[in-house]
DRENTORKE-452037 format. One line per field, with one value per residue (C-alpha): x, y, z negated. Coordinates in steps of 0.2 Angstrom, whole numbers. Last residue first. Layout:
c1 <- X,... .
c2 <- Y,... .
c3 <- Z,... .
END
This chain:
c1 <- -263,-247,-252,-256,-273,-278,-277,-292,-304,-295,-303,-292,-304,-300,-291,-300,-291,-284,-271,-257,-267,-282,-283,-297,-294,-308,-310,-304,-298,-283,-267,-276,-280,-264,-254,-262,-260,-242,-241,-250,-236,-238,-240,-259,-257,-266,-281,-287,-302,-302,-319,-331,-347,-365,-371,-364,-370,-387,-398,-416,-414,-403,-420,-423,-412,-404,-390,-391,-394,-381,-368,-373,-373,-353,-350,-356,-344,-347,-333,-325,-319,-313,-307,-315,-330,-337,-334,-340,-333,-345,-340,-342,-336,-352,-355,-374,-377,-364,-374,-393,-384,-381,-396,-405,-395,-397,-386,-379,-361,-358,-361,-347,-346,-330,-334,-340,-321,-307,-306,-289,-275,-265,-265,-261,-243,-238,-223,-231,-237,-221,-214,-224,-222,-220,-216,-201,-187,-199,-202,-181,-182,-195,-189,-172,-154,-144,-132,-117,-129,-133,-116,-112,-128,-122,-103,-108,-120,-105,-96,-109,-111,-90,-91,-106,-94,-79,-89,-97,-85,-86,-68,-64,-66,-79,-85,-87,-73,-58,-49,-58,-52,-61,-49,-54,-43,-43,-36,-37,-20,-12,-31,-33,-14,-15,-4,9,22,12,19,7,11,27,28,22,2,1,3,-11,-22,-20,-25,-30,-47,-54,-64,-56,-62,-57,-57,-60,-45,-53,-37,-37,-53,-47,-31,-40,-53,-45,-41,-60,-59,-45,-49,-33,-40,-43,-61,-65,-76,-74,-81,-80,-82,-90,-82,-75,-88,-91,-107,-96,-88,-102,-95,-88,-74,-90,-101,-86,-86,-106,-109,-121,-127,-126,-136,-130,-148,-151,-160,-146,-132,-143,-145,-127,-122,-134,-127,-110,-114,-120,-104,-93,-103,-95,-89,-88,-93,-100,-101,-105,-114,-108,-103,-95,-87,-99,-91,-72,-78,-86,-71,-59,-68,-65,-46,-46,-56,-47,-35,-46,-66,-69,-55,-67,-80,-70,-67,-83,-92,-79,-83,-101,-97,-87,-103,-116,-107,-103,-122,-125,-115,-119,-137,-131 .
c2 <- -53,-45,-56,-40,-47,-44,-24,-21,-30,-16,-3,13,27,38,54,67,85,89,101,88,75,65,45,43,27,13,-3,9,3,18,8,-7,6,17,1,-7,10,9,-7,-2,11,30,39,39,50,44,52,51,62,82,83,69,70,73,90,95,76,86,80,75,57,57,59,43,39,51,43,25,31,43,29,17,30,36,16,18,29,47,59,75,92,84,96,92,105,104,85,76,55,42,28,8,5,-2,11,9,8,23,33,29,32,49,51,49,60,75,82,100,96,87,69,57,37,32,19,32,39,29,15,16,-3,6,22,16,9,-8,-15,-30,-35,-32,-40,-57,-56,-43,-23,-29,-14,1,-6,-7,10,14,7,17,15,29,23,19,9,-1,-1,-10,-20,-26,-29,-39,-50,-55,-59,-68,-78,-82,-88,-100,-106,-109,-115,-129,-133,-151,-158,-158,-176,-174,-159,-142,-136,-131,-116,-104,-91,-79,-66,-51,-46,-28,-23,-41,-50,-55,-64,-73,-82,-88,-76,-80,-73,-60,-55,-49,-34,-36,-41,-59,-50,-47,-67,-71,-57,-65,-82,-86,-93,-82,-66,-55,-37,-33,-17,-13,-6,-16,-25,-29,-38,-43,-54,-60,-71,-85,-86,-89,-103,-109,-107,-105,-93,-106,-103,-93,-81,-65,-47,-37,-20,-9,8,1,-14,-31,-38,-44,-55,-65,-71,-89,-85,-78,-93,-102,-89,-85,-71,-62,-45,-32,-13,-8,-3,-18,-29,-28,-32,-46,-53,-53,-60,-72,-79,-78,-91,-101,-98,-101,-119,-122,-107,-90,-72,-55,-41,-25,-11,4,20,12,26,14,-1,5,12,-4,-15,1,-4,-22,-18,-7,-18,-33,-36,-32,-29,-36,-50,-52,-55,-67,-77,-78,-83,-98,-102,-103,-113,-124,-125,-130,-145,-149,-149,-161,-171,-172,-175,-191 .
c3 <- -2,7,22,34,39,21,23,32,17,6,18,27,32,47,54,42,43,26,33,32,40,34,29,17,5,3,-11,-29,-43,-44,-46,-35,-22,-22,-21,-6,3,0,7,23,25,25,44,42,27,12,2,-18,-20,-23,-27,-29,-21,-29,-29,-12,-5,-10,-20,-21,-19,-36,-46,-41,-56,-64,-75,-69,-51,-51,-58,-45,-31,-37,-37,-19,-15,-12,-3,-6,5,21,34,52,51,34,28,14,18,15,6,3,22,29,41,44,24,21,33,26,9,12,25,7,-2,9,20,15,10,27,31,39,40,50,63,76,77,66,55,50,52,65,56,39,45,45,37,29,46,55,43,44,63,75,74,67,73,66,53,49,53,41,27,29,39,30,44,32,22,37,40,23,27,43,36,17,31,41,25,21,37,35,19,22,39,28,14,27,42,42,39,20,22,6,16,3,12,3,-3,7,21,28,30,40,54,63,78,85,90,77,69,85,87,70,56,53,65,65,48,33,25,13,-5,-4,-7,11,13,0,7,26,20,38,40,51,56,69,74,91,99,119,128,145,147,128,130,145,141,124,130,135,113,110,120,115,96,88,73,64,57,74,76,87,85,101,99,114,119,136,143,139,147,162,151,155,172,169,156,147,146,138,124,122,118,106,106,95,93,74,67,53,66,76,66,58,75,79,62,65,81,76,62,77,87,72,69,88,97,93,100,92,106,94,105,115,105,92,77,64,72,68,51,45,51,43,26,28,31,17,3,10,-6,-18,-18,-1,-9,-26,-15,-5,-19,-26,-9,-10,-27,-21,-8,-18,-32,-18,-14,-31,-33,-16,-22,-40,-35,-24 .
END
């Protein structure tokens, strides 16, 4: 049984080999016309197949999506009962079919090209082998799919990692990556950044990981605040009440230094009650370490364990205090 399931894993990887070195080959312009032909798309990418195509064609849609190229999925036998009808002109239809003979699939053909909208074909035919004869590659054969789309991507695999060489398995693995090599190719295309990809998983695990300082900040009330001039003891009165482990400085709005309670240990091992007689003037630090509410939570997290420190400001561009960012705030976000 373990060299089954190794051998089975080694053909699949041979077959994602192969079609890397055929993106990199043979296909490297028809693969970069499919990235170009969606980039141009004003509408969305319509991604279809049937059987273990259609669930492949499921990922690839949500991938596209996820990764700033707007795509849905269709259903083929759905479609030839109405949900055609969510294909319109300037969409791209991307169709799925290992034999490229997939009725289905095929029913679809007459308006597809009836509403001018490009197809993009992924299938099994060995269409770098037959271009590589000495000529391009003839319709005559090619499957009826891959000679009718605008663009065809080869797909194909030497064998299936199936014992019966039946169950679609490397054929269908080839076909998710190749589906993955086309979002993120696009993605790049886009100058799709961090933040966009935030900005399109506000649930979840990466939502949480992707979060900005602003919606995690104390804000208001909950942020304890003194000015220069307030003495020591309302200091620590205010950091008590606040329980964030600082206090921020403040003259007006702007924020000009802040005390920590490691700042009061040190005072008080130095001075002792001598401290009470100070000013939060006297006793702040200077120029501390502060985050813009638009940073992720994750850049928060490594300020803090780069500097040792529990607590960082949040102000704005012209050091006006927003809100205070605790490490105990930053656990909810499962990067802990």
């Amino acid at each position: 049984m373990k060299h089954i399931g190794e051998n089975v894993v080694r053909i699949e990887a041979e077959a994602l080999r192969a079609l890397a070195d055929r993106i990199a080959g043979p296909m490297a312009d028809a693969f970069d016309r499919a990235v170009e032909l969606v980039h141009a798309c004003r509408g969305r990418v319509v991604v279809t197949g049937m059987g273990k195509s259609g669930i492949i064609a499921h990922k690839i849609a949500a991938t596209l999506s996820s990764t700033g190229t707007p795509a849905l999925f269709m259903h083929p036998v759905d479609a030839v009962h109405g949900d055609l009808g969510m294909v319109v002109r300037g969409d791209v239809v991307l169709a799925l079919s290992t034999s490229g003979e997939t009725e289905e699939i095929l029913r679809l053909l007459a308006t597809i090209k009836r509403l001018q909208v490009a197809l993009i074909a992924m299938t099994g035919d060995e269409i770098s082998t037959l271009a590589g004869e000495g000529a391009r590659a003839t319709p005559n054969k090619l499957s009826t799919l891959a000679a009718a789309a605008d663009i065809a991507l080869d797909c194909s695999v030497a064998k299936e990692a199936c014992s019966l060489g039946l169950a679609p398995t490397a054929s269908t693995t080839a076909m998710l990556a190749l589906g993955d090599a086309l979002a993120m190719a696009l993605a790049e295309k886009r100058g799709f950044q961090e933040e966009d990809f935030a900005n399109l998983h506000p649930g979840g695990k990466l939502g949480k990981r992707l979060a900005r300082v602003e919606s995690l900040m104390h804000t208001g009330d909950a942020v304890p605040r003194v000015t220069p001039k307030t003495n020591m003891p309302d200091v620590i009165y205010e950091m008590s009440r606040k329980k964030l482990g600082v206090a921020t400085v403040v003259e007006g709005e702007k924020l000009v230094g802040i005390i920590s309670d490691g700042d009061l240990r040190r005072l008080l091992e130095q001075r002792g009650k001598d401290v009470l007689d100070l000013t939060a003037n006297e006793c702040m630090t200077r120029n501390p370490r502060t985050i813009s509410g638009q940073e992720f939570a994750a850049t928060a997290l490594a300020l803090m364990e780069e500097k040792k420190i529990t607590s960082l400001v949040v102000v704005d561009g012209n050091m006006k205090l927003e809100g205070i960012v605790h490490l105990h705030d930053l656990w909810g976000t499962e990067m802990m």
